[in-house]
Backbone as XML, in Angstrom:
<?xml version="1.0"?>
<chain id="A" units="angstrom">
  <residue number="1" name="UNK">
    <atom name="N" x="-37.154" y="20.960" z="38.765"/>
    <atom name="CA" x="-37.715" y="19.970" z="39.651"/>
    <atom name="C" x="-38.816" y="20.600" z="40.500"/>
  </residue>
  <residue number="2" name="UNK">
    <atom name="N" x="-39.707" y="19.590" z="40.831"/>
    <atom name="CA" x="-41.000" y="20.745" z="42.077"/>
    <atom name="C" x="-40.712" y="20.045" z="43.062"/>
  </residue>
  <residue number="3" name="UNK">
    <atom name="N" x="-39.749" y="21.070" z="43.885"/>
    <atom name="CA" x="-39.430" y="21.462" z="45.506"/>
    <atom name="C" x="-40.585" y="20.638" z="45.904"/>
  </residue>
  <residue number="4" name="UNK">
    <atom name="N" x="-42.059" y="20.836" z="45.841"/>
    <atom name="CA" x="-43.185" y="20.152" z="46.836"/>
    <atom name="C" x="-42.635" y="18.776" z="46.797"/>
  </residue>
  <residue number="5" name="UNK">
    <atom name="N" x="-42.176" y="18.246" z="45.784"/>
    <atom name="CA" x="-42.486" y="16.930" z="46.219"/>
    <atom name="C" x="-41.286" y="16.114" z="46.109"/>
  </residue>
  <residue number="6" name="UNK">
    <atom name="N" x="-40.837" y="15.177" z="46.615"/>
    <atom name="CA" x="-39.820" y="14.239" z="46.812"/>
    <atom name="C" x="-39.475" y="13.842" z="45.918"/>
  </residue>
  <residue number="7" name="UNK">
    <atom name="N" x="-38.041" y="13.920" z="45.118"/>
    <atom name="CA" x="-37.190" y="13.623" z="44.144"/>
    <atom name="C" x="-37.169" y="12.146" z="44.570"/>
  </residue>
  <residue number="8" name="UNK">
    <atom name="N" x="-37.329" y="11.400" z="43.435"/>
    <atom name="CA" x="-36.784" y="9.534" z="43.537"/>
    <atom name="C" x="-35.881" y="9.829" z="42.415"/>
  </residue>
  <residue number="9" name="UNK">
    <atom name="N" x="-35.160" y="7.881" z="42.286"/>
    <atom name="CA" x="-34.230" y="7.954" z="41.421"/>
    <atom name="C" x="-34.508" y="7.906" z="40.016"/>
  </residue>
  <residue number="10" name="UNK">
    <atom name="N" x="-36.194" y="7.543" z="39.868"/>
    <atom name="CA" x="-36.446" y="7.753" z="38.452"/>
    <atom name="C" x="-36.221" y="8.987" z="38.307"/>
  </residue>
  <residue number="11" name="UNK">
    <atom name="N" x="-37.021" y="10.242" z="39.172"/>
    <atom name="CA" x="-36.677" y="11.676" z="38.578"/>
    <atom name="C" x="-35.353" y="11.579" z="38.121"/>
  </residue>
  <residue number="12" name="UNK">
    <atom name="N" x="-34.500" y="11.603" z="39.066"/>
    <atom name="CA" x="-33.051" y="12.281" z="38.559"/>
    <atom name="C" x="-31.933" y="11.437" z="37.176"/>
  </residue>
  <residue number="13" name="UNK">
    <atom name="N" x="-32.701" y="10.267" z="37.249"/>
    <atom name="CA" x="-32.032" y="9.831" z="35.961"/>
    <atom name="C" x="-32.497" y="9.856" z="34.513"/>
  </residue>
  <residue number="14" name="UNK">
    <atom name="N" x="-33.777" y="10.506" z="34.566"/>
    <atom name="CA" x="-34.398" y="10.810" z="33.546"/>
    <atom name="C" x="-34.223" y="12.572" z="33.050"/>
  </residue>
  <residue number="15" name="UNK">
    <atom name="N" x="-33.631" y="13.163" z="34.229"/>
    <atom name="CA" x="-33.632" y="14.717" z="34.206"/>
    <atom name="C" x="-31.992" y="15.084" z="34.350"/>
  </residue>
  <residue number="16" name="UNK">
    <atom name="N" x="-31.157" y="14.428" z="34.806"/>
    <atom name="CA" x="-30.208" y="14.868" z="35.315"/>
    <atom name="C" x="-29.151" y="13.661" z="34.465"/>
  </residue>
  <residue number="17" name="UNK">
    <atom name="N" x="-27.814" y="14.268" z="34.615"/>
    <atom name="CA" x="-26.099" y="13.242" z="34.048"/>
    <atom name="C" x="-26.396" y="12.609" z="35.550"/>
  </residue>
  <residue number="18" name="UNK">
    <atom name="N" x="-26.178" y="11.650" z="35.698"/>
    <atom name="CA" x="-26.028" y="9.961" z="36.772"/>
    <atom name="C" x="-24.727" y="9.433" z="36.414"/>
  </residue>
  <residue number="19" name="UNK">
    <atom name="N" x="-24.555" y="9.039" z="37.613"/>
    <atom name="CA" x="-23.095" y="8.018" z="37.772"/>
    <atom name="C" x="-23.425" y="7.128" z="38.688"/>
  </residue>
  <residue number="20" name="UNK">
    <atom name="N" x="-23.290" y="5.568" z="38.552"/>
    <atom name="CA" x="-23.316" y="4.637" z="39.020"/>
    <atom name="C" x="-21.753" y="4.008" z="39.495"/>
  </residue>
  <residue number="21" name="UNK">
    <atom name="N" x="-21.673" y="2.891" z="40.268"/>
    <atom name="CA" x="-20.395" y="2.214" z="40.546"/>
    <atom name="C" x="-20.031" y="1.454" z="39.039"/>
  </residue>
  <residue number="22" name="UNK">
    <atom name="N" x="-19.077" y="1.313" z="39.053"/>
    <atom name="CA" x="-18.805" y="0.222" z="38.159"/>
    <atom name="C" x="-19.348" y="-0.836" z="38.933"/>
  </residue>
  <residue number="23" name="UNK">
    <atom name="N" x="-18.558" y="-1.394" z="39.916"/>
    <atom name="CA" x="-19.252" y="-2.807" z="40.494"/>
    <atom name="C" x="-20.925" y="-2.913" z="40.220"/>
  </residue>
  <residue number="24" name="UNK">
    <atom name="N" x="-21.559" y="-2.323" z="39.824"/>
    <atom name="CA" x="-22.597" y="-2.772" z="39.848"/>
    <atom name="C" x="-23.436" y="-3.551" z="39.183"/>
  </residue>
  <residue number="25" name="UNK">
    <atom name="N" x="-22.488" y="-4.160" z="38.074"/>
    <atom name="CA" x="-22.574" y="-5.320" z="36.637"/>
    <atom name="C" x="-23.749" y="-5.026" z="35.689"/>
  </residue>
  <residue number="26" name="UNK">
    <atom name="N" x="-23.828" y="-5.560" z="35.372"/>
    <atom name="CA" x="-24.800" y="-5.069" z="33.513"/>
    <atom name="C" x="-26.372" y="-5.178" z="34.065"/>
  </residue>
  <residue number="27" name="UNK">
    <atom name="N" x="-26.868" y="-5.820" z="35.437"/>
    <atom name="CA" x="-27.971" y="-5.589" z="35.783"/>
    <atom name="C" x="-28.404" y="-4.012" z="36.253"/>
  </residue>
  <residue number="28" name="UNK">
    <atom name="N" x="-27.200" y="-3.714" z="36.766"/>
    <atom name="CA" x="-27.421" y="-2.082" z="37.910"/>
    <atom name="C" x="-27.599" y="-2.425" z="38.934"/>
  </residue>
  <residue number="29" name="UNK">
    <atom name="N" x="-28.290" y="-3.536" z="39.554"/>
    <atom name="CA" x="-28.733" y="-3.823" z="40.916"/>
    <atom name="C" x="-27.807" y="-3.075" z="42.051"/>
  </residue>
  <residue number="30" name="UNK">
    <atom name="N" x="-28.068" y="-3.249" z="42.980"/>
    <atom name="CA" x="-27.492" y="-3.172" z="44.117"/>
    <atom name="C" x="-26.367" y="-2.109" z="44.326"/>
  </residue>
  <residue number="31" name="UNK">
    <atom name="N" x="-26.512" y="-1.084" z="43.701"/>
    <atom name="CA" x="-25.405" y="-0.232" z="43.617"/>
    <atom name="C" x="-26.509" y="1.331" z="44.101"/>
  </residue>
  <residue number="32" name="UNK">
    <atom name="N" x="-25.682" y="2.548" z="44.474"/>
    <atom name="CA" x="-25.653" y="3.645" z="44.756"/>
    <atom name="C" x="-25.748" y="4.742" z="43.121"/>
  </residue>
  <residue number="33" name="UNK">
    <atom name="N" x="-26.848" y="5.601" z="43.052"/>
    <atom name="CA" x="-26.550" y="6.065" z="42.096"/>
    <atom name="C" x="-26.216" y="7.282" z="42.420"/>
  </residue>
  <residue number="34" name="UNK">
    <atom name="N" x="-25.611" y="8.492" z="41.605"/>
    <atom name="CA" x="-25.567" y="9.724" z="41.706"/>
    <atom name="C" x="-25.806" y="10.869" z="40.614"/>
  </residue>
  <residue number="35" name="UNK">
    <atom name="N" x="-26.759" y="11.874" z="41.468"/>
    <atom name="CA" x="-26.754" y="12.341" z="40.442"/>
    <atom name="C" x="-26.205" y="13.950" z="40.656"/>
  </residue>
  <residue number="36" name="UNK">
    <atom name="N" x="-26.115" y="14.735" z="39.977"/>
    <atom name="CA" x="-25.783" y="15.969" z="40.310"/>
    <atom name="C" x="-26.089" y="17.342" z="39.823"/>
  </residue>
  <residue number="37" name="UNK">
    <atom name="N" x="-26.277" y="18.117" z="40.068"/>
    <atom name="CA" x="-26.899" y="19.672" z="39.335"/>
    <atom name="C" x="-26.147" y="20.546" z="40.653"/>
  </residue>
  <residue number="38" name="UNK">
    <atom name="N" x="-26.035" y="22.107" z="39.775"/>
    <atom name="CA" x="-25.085" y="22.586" z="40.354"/>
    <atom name="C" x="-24.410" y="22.732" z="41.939"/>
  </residue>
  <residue number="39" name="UNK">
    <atom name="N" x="-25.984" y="22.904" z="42.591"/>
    <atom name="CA" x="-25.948" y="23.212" z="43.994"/>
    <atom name="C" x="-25.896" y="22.055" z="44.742"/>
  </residue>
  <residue number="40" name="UNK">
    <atom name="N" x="-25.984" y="20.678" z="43.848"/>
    <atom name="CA" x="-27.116" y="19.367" z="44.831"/>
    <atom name="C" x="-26.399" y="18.436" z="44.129"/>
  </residue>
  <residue number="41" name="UNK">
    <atom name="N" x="-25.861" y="17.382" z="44.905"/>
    <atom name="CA" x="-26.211" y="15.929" z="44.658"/>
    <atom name="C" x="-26.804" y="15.233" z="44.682"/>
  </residue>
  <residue number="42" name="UNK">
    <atom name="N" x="-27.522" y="13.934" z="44.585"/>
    <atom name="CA" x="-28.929" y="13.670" z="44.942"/>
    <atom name="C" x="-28.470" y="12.038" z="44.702"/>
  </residue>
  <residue number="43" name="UNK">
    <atom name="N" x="-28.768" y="11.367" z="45.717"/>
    <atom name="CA" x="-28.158" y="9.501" z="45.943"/>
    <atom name="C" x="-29.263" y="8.903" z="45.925"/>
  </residue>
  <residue number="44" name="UNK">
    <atom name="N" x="-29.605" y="7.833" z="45.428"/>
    <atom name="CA" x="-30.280" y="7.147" z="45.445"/>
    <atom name="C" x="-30.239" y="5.258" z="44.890"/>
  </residue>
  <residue number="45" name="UNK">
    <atom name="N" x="-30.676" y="4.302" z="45.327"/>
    <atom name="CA" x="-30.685" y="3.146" z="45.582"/>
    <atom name="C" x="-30.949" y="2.758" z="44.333"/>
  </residue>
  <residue number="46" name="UNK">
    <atom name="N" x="-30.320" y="1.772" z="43.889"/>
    <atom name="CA" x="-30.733" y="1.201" z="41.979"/>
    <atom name="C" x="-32.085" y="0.456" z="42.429"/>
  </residue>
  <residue number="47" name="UNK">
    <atom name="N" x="-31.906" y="-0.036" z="43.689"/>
    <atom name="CA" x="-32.697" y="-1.517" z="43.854"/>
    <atom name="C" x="-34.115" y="-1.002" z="43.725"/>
  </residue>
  <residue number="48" name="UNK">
    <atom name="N" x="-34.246" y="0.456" z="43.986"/>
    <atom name="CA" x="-35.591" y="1.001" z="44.932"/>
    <atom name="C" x="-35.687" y="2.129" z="43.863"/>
  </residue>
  <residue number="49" name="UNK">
    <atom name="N" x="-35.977" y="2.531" z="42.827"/>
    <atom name="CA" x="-35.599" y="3.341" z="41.678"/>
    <atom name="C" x="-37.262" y="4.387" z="42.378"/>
  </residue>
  <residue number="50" name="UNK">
    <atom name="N" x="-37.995" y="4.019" z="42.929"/>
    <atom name="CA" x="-39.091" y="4.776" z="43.209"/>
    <atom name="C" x="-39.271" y="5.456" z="44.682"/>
  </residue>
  <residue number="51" name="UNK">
    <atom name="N" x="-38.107" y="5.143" z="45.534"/>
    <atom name="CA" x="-37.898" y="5.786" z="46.348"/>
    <atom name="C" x="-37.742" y="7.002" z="46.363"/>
  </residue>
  <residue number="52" name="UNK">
    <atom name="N" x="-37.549" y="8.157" z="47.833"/>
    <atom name="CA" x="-37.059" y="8.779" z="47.866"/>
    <atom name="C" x="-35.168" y="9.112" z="47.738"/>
  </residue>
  <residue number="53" name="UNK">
    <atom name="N" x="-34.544" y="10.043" z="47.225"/>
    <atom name="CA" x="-32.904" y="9.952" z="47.247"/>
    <atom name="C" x="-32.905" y="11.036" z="48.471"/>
  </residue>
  <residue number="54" name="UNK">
    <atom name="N" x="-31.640" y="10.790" z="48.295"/>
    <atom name="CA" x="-30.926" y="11.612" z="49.605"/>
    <atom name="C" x="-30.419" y="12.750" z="48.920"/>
  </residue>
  <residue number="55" name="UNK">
    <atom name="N" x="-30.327" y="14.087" z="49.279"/>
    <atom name="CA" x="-30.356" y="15.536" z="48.516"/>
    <atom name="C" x="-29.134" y="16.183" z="49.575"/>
  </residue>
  <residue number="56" name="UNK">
    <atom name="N" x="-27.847" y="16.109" z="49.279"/>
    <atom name="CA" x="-26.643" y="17.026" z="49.979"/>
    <atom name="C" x="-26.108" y="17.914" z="48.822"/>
  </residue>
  <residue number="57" name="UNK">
    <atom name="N" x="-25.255" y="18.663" z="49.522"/>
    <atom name="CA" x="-24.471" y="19.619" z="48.877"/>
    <atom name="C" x="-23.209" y="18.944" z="48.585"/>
  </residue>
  <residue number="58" name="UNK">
    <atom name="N" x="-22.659" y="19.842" z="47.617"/>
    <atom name="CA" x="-21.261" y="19.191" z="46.902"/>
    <atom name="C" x="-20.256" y="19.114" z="47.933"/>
  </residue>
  <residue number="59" name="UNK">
    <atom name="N" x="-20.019" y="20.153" z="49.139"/>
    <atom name="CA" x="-19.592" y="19.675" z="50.418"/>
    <atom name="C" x="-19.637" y="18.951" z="51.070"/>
  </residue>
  <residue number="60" name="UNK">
    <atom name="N" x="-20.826" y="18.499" z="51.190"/>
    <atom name="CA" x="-20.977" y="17.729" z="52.048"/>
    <atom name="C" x="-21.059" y="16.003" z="51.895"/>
  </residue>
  <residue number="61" name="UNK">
    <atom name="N" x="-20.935" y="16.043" z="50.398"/>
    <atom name="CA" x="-20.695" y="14.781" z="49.576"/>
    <atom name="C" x="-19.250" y="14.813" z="49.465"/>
  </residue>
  <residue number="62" name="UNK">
    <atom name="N" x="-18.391" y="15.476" z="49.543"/>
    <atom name="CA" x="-16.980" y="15.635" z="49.335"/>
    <atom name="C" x="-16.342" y="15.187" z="50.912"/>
  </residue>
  <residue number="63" name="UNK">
    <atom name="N" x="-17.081" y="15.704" z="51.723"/>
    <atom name="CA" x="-16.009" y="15.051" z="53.081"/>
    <atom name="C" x="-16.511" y="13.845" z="53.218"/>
  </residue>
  <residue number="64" name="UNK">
    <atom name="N" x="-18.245" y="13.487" z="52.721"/>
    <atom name="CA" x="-19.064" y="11.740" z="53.154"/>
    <atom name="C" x="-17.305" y="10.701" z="52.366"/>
  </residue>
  <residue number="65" name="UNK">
    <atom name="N" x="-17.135" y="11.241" z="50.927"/>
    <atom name="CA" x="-16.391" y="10.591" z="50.249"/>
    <atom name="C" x="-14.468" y="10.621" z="51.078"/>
  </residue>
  <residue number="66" name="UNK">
    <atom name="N" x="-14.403" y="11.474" z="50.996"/>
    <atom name="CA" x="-12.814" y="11.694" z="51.921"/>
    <atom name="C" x="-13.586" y="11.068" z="53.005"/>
  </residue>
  <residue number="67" name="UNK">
    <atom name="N" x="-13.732" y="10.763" z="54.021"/>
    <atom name="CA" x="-14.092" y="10.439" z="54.894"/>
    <atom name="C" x="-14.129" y="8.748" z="54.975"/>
  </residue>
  <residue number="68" name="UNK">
    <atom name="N" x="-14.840" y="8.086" z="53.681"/>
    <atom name="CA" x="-15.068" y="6.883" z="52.937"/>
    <atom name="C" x="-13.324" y="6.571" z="52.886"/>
  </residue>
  <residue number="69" name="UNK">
    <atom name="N" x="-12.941" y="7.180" z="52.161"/>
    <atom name="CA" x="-11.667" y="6.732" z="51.816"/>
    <atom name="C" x="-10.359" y="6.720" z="52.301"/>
  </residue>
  <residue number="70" name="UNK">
    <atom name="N" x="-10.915" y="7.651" z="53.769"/>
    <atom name="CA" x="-9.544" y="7.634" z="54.776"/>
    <atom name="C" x="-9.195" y="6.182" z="55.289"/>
  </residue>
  <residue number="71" name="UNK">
    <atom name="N" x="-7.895" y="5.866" z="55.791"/>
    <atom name="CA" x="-7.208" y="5.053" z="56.544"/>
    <atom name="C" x="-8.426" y="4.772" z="57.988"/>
  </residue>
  <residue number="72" name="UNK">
    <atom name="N" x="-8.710" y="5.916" z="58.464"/>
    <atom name="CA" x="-9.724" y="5.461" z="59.626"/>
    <atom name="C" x="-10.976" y="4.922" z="59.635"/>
  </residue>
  <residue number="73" name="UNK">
    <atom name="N" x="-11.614" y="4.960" z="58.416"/>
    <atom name="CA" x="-13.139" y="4.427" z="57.979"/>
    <atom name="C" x="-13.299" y="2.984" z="58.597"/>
  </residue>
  <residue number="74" name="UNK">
    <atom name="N" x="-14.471" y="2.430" z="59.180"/>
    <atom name="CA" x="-14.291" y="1.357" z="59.712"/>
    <atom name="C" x="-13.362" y="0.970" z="60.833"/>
  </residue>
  <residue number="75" name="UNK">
    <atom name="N" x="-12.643" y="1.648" z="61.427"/>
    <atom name="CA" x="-12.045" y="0.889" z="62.428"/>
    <atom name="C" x="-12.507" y="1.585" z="64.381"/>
  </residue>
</chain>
């Protein structure tokens, strides 16, 4: 990838394994994608495929998710 410039979600689904929600039905719309390489996750919007994604570490995608899925989320 070239560091200079801002990864979107076309890069990473054309370069990288992606995982989408299931919920996101046979269009893709409106769903969260992910993608991943060793050091990096990299999120990005189906709706907005030319945007910039969001670039965390496997840590730090691991507590966003535990965190998502605790009893306390939302309240």
């Amino acid at each position: 990838m070239n560091q200079n410039k801002p990864l979107t979600l076309n890069d990473i689904t054309s370069t990288m394994h992606t995982w989408k929600s299931s919920y996101s039905g046979q269009d893709g719309g409106n769903c969260l994608v992910v993608g991943a390489e060793a050091a990096s996750l990299h999120v990005g919007d189906s709706k907005a495929p030319t945007r910039r994604v969001i670039t965390v570490t496997p840590s730090t995608w691991t507590n966003f998710v535990t965190s998502v899925n605790s009893d306390d989320f939302g309240r």
